[in-house]
C-alpha positions in Angstrom: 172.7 -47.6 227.5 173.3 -51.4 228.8 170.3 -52.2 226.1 172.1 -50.2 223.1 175.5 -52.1 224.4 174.2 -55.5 224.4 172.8 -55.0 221.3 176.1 -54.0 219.5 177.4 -57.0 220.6 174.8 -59.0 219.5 175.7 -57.5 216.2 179.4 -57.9 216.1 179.1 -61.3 217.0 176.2 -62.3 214.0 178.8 -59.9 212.0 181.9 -62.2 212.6 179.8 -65.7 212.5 178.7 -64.1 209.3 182.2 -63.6 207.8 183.1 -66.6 209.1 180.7 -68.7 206.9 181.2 -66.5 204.0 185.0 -67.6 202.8 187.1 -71.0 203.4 189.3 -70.9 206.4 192.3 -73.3 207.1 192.8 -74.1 210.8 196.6 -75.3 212.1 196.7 -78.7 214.2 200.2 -79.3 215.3 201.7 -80.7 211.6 198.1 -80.8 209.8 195.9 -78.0 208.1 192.9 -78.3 207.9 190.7 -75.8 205.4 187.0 -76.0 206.3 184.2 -75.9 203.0 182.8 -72.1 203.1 179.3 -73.2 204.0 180.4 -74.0 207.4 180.3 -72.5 210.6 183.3 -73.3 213.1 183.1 -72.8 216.9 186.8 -72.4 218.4 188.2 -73.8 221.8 191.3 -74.0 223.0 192.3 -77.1 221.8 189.6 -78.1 219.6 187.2 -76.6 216.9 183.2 -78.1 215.7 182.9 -77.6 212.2 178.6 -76.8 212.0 176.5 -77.1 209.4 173.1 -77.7 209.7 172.8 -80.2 212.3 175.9 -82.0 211.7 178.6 -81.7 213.9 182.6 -82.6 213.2 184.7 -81.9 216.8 189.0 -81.8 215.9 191.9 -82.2 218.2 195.3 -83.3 217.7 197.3 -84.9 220.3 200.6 -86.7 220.6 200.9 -89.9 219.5 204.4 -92.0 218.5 203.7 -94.7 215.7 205.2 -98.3 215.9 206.0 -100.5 213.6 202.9 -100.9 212.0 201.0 -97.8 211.7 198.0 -99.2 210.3 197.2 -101.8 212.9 198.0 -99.1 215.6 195.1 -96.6 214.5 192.9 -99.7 214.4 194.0 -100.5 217.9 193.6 -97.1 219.2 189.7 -96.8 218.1 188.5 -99.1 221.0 190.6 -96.6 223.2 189.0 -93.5 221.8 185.5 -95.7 222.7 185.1 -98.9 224.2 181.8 -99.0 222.7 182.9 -98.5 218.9 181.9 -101.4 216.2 182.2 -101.1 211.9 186.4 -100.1 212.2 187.1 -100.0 209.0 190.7 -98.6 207.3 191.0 -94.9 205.7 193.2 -94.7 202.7 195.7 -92.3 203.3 199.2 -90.8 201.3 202.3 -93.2 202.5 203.3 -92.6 206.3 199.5 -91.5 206.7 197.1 -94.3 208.3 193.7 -93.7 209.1 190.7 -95.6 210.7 187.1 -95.2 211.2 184.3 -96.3 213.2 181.0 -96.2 214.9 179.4 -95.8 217.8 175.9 -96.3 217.9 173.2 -94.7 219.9 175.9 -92.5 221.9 173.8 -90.0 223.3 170.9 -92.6 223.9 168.5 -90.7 221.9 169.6 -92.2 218.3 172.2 -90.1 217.6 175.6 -92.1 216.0 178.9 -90.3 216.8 181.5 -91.5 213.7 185.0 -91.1 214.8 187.8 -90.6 212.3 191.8 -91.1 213.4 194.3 -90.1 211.6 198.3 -91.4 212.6 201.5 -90.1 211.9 205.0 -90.1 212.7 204.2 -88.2 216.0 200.2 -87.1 215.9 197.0 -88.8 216.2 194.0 -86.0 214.4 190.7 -86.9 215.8 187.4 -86.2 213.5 184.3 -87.0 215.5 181.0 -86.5 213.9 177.8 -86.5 214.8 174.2 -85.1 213.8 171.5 -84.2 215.8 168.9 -85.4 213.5 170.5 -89.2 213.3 171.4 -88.4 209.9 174.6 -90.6 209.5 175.0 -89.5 205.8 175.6 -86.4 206.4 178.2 -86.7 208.8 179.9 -89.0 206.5 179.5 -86.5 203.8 180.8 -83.7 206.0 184.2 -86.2 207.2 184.9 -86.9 203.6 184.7 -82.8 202.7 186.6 -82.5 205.7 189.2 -85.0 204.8 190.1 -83.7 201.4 190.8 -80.4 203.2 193.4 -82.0 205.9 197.1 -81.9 204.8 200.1 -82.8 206.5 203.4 -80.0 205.9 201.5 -78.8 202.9 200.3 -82.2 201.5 197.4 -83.6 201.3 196.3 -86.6 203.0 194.0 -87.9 200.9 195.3 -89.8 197.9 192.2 -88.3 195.5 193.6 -84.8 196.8 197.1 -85.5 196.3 196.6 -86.7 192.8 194.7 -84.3 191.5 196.9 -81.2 193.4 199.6 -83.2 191.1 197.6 -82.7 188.2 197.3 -79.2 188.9 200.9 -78.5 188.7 
C-alpha cells in the first residue's frame, strides 16, 4: 500500500512539473510580472523562484529598495553590495524610471561556474536576476536573462524598451 502511495505521488508530481513546462506562466514580484518562456521549468520558494532549463539556472527576488536621486548610479552602486566580488558592471537599458545593471562574478562556486547578476531599480523595488549554469556555459545564461527580461513588466508595462516598442506596435 505505502509502495502504490509513493508511487502516485511520484506521478502527480512528474504530472504538475509536466504542466508546468508545457504553457507560459507569469509569476507576481511586488510591482513586476514576470512571464517565464514555456520551455522552462520553475521551482517555487517562498520568496523566490529558479527558472530551469537545461543546466541553466535564473534565481528571482524582489526586495525593497527606495531610489535617490540618481537611479542609474544607485543600481551600479548596489552590485558590489549584492557581491563584493563582482567585476564587468555594465548598464541595462530600461523604459524611463526603470534602471538596470549587470555584472559578473567569476568562478563563484570555485569549480568554474560564473553567477551573472541582473538588478533592476525602481521607485520602491530592487528585482534580482541571478544566473548561473552548471556546465560554465555563460551564453546561455545570458540568453536565458535576456528571454527573461523581455518577459518582466512593471504595472502592466514592459521594461524592456524592444518590448515596449513593439507592444506599441501591436496596438
Amino acid at each position: 500500500m505505502k509502495r502504490i502511495l509513493l508511487l502516485a505521488l511520484a506521478l502527480a508530481m512528474l504530472t504538475v512539473t509536466a504542466l508546468a513546462e508545457g504553457s507560459a506562466s507569469s509569476y507576481p514580484f511586488g510591482s513586476f510580472a514576470l512571464t517565464v518562456p514555456e520551455d522552462v521549468t520553475v521551482e517555487e520558494y517562498d520568496t523566490t523562484i529558479t527558472v530551469v532549463r537545461g543546466q541553466t539556472r535564473v534565481v528571482v527576488q524582489v526586495i525593497p529598495q527606495e531610489l535617490e536621486e540618481d537611479g542609474q548610479e544607485q543600481v551600479r552602486g548596489l552590485m558590489p553590495v549584492y557581491s563584493a566580488d563582482i567585476s564587468d558592471v555594465t548598464d541595462v537599458t530600461l523604459v524611463s524610471g526603470v534602471y538596470g545593471a549587470m555584472g559578473l562574478i567569476e568562478d563563484h562556486f570555485g569549480e568554474g561556474i560564473h553567477e551573472v547578476p541582473m538588478l533592476i531599480l525602481t521607485e520602491e523595488e530592487l528585482l534580482i536576476l541571478s544566473g548561473y549554469d552548471f556546465d560554465g556555459d555563460t551564453l546561455a545564461v545570458h540568453t536565458l536573462l535576456t528571454e527573461l527580461l523581455s518577459g518582466v513588466t512593471l504595472a502592466g508595462e514592459p521594461i524592456l524598451p524592444a518590448a515596449a516598442a513593439e507592444e506599441t506596435n501591436d496596438d
